[in-house]
N, C-alpha and C positions, 0 to 999 in steps of 0.2 A: 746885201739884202738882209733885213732885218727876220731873224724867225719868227713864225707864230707858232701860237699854242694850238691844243686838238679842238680847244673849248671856241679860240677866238674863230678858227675858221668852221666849226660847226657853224655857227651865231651869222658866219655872213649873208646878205640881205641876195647877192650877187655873187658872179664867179671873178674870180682875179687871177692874171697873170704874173709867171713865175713865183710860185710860192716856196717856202721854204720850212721846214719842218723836223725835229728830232724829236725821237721818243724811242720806245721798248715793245720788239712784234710783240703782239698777242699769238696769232698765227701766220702762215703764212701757203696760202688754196695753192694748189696747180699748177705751182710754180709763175703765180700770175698776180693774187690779191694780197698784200700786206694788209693787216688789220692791225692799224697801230696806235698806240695811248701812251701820252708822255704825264698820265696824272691829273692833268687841268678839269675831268672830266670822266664824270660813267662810262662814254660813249666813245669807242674807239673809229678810226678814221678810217676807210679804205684808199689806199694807195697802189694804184693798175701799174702793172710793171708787163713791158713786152718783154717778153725774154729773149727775142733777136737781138735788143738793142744792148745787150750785157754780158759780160764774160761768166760763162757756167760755173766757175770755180765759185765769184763774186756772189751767185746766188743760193750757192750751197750753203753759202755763212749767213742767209738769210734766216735763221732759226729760232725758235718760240726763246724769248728774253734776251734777245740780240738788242743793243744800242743801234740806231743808223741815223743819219743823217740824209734826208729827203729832197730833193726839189722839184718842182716840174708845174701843170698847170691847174687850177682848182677851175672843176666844171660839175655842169650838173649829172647827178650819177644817173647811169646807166641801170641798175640794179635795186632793189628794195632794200629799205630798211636804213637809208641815209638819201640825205636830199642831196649833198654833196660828196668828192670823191677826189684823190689826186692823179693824174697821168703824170706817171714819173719822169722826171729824164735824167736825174742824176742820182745815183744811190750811193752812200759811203758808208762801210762800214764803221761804228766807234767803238764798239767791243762787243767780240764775239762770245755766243753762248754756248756752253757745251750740251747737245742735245739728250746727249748721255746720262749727265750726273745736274741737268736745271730741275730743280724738284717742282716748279710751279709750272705744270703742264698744262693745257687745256681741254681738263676734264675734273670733275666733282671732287675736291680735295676734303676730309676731316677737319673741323676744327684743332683738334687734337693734333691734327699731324703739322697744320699751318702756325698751331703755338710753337710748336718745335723748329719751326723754320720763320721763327716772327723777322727777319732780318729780310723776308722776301715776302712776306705774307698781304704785305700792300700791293703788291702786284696782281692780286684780285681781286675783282669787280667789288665783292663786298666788303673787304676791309679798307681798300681804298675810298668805297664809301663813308666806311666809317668815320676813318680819318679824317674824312674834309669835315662829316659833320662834327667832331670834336674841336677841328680850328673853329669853325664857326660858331659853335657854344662860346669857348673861349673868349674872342672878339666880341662877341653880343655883351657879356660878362662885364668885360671894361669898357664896351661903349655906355650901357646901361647906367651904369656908376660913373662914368667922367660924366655923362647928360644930367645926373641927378645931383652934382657938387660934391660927389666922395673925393678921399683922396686918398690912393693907392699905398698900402702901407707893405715894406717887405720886413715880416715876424721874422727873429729866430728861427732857425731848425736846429742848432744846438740850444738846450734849455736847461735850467736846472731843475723846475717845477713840473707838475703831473698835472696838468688841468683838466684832464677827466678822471682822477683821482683813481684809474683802473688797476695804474702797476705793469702795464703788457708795453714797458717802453724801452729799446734798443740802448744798450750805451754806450757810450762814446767815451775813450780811455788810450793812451800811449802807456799804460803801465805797462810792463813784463808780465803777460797771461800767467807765465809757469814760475815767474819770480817774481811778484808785487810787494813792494813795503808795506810793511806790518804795523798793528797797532798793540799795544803792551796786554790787547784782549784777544788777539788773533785774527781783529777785521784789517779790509785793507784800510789804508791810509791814503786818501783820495785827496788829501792836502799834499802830496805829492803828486799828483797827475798833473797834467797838463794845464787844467781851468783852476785847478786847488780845491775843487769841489766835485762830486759825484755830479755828472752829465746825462744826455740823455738824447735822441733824436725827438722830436717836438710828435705829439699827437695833436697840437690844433695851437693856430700864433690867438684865439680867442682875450686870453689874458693880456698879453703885453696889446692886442687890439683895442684893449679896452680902455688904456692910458691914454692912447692917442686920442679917442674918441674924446677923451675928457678936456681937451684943449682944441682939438684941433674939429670936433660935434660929429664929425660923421666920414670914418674910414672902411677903409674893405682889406681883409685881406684874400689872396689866392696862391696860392703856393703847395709844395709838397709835405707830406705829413705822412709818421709811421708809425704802425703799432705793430707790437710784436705778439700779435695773436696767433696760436697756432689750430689756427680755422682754417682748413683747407676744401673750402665751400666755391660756391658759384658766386657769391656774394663779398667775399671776404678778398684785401689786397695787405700785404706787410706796408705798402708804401703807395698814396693815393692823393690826389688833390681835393684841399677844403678851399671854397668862400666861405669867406667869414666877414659881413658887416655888422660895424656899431655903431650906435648912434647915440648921443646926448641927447637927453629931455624928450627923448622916446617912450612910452609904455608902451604894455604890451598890446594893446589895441591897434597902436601904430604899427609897432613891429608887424603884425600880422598883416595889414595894407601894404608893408611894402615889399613881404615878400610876396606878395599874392603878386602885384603889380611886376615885383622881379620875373617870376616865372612865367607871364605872361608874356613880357616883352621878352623875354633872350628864345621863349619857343617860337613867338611870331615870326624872328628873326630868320629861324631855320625853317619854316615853312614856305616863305620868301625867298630866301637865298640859296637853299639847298633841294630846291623841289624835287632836280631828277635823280637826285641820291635816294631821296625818301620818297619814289615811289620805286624805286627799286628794291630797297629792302624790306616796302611794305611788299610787296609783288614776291619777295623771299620767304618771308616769316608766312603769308599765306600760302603757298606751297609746303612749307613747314609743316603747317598746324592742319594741313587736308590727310598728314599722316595718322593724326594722333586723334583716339575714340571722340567725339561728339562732348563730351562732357569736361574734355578738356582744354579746349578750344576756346579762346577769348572770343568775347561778345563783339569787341572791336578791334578795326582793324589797326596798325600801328598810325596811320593819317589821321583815324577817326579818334585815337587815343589823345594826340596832340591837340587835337583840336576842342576834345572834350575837356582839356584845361584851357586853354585859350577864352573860348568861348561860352566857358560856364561861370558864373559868381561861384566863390568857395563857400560853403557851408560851414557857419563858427559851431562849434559844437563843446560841450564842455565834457571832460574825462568823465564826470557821472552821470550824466547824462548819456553819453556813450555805453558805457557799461549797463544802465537799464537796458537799452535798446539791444543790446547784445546779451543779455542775460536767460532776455525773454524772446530771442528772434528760435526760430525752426531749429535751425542746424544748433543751435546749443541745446536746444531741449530733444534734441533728435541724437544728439551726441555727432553729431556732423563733423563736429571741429575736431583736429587734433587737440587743440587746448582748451578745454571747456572752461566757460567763465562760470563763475559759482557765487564768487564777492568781492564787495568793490576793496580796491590796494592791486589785481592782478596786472600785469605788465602786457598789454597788446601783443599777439602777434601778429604778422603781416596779414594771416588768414581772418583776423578779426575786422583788422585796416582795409582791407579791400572789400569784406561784405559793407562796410558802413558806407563806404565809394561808390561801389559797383549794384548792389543791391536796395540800399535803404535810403541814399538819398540821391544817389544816379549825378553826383558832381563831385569836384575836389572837394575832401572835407580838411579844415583847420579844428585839430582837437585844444583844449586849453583846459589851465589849472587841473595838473597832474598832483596825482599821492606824493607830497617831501619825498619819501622813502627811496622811491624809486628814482629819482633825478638829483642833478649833480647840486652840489654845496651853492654854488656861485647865483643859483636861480633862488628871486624876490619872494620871499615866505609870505601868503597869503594868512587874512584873521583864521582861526579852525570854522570851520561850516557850524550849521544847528547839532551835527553828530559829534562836534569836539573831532574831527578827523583834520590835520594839514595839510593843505597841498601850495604847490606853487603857482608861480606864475609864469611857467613853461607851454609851449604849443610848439604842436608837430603837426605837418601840413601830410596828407594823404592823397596818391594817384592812384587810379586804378590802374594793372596789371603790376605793380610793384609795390603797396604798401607808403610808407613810410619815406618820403622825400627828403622834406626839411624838417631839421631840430632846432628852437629857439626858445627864447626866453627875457622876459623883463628879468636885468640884474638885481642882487641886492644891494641896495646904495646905503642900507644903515650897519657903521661900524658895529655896536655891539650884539644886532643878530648873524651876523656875519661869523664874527668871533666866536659864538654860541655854537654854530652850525660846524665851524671847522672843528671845534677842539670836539663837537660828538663824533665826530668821521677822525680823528684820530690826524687832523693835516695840521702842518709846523706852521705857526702863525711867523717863526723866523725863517722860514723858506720864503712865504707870499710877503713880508714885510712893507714890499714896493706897493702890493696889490692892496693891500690892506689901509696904506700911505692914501688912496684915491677916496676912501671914507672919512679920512681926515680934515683934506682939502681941499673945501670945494665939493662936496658929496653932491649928486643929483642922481634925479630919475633915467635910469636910461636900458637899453637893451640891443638885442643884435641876435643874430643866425647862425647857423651852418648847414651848408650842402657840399655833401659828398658828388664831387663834381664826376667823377664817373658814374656813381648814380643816374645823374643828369643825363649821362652818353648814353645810358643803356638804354632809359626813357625813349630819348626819343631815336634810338636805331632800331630799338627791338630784339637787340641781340641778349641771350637770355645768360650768359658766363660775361664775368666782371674781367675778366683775362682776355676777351676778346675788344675791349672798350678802352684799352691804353697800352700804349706802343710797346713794352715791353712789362711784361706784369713780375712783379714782385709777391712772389709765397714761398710756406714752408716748402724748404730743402727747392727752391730755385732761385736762382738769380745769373740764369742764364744771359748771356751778350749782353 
């Protein structure tokens, strides 16, 4: 007899004979109701057990995160709160739980305490939630891109180059910590490592993305990425997944339609596919927020959030234009803001990014042509404005209740402002040589993205810590299991 899952036999139309079923108690009533979830699903299954028909010992082992194995008949229930139920007739144990020392009881656990136990912490309703919606991000991600003619490109994660030119990058080295060869000036000698060159863990495959793009017109990549920031914020992961598409003969106009069109389809997908998750954690985070004073309280709910990109056009908006409109709104001239805008060159904070969302044009906005100064080397130098002022041709797309989504930018495709821009930033034009090689030949117009794909989880779960949105979270002083 073939088992089903808790999701297949929720879903059926009818009752069926002899069913079969394994999963993980939740609880277990009076010696009578198993409530059981094997994962498939929010919604745990009730399973009627008579206790005549089974050895007392057999039921003792019945205990909250016991394995068992199920069979007997699927009817209609008896009891609220499920259409269906199982009458059991055969129970096996598959491994027993110690009732003693299982830390996932069934009562109100801390986030805090279920990071500490992230190796069981899917065992509840809400990270279990989470988890499906992150497969289902994921999937949406590469169906989106295999429908649209990308081609799946896997970057480095060992690198030699900095392509956000930060410096906060991980290295990678078989030298002797306490004995490295020497150089006749006292540095090490990284011509003896392993690569012959000083390495590094990748903070974005963006660059070597960007070669492919040049022959091959339109890749993506998705994969892991590390910085060694030591931000030990709600925001901040050492080790985190980026998308990153590029595209040939793209500008930045383009760029901007297709990430708007990106974020659209991979949310629809989850509103679709994942509804009883996501009204479950929307049903959480409002219970959440009926704690916290009136003022801090989002205007929408987490359903209403997704949808309000879904179903809004983005608003293109330009960096100075932005900045009037923030310069001169209440909370700046109220001093509202932690970060008061004063002149144009200031660097947004999220609290600026969400008024221009949230309040002033009530949809996604796409900000574009940022100040040079503040954005990386790699983005297409704009003519100076009538002020003689630089900026690029970068654009960062804004959600409400999180700011700051996506970062992109039309590249620069001409060699010698290219050159001009690295040697002011102080970057080896003999490290990027290859990258520099793509000016040479064959240059064209082109551009591409990044989203911080747990961003994306939080988005649309609602969970408000970056550590609760991937399986095991990497920060300072952890790297627990």
């Amino acid at each position: 007899m073939t088992s089903k899952t808790v999701a297949e036999l929720l879903s059926q139309d009818g009752t069926l004979q002899d069913v079969t079923l394994k999963g993980w108690v939740r609880t277990f009533r009076n010696d009578r109701f198993i409530a059981l979830n094997d994962g498939s699903t929010i919604n745990n299954i009730q399973c009627v057990v008579n206790s005549e028909n089974f050895d007392e010992a057999l039921l003792k082992r019945v205990t909250t995160g016991a394995a068992v194995h199920v069979t007997g008949e699927l009817v209609e229930s008896q009891g609220k709160g499920q259409s269906v139920e199982i009458v059991v007739k055969t129970l096996e144990i598959l491994g027993d739980s110690d009732p003693e020392t299982y830390p996932i009881q069934p009562k109100k656990h801390t986030f805090e305490f279920l990071r500490a136990n992230a190796h069981l912490r899917t065992r509840t309703n809400t990270f279990s939630a989470v988890m499906r919606l992150r497969s289902s991000l994921s999937f949406a991600v590469h169906k989106y891109f295999n429908e649209n003619g990308f081609n799946y490109m896997h970057t480095p994660i060992v690198t030699g180059s900095d392509a956000e030119g930060a410096g906060e990058m991980f290295k990678v080295t078989n030298l002797d910590a306490k004995n490295p060869p020497l150089n006749e000036d006292g540095s090490v000698n990284y011509k003896e490592d392993f690569f012959g060159k000083e390495t590094n863990l990748t903070v974005s495959g963006q660059l070597e993305a960007e070669t492919y793009a040049m022959s091959l017109g339109k890749v993506y990549t998705f994969g892991p990425t590390f910085r060694a920031e030591n931000s030990n914020t709600t925001r901040h992961l050492a080790e985190f997944w980026m998308i990153e598409p590029e595209v040939a003969f793209m500008d930045l106009a383009g760029n901007m339609d297709l990430a708007e069109d990106f974020m659209k389809s991979v949310l629809s997908y989850v509103l679709e596919k994942n509804s009883e998750d996501l009204e479950f954690l929307d049903n959480r985070l409002q219970k959440e927020e009926e704690k916290l004073p009136q003022a801090q309280r989002s205007d929408m709910s987490l359903i209403e959030k997704i949808k309000f990109v879904v179903d809004n056009n983005f608003k293109r908006v330009s960096y100075t234009e932005a900045i009037d409109i923030l310069r001169n709104c209440k909370p700046n001239k109220k001093k509202k803001f932690k970060y008061i805008i004063e002149e144009w060159g200031a660097d947004l904070q999220s609290e600026h990014e969400r008024y221009l969302v949230e309040k002033h044009f009530k949809c996604p906005v796409i900000l574009f042509d940022y100040p040079a100064n503040i954005k990386a080397f790699y983005m297409r130098l704009n003519e100076p404005d009538s002020e003689g002022r630089e900026t690029v041709r970068a654009m960062d797309i804004l959600f409400p209740g999180i700011g700051e989504m996506v970062g992109g930018s039309q590249r620069e495709e001409r060699l010698d402002v290219l050159k001009e821009k690295m040697k002011a930033l102080d970057i080896s034009e003999e490290e990027l040589w290859w990258y520099l090689d793509l000016r040479k030949y064959g240059t064209a117009v082109h551009s591409g993205f990044g989203l911080g794909f747990e961003r994306l989880v939080m988005f649309a779960t609602g969970m408000g810590n970056i550590r609760d949105v991937i399986p095991y979270p990497r920060t300072p002083q952890n790297a627990e299991f």
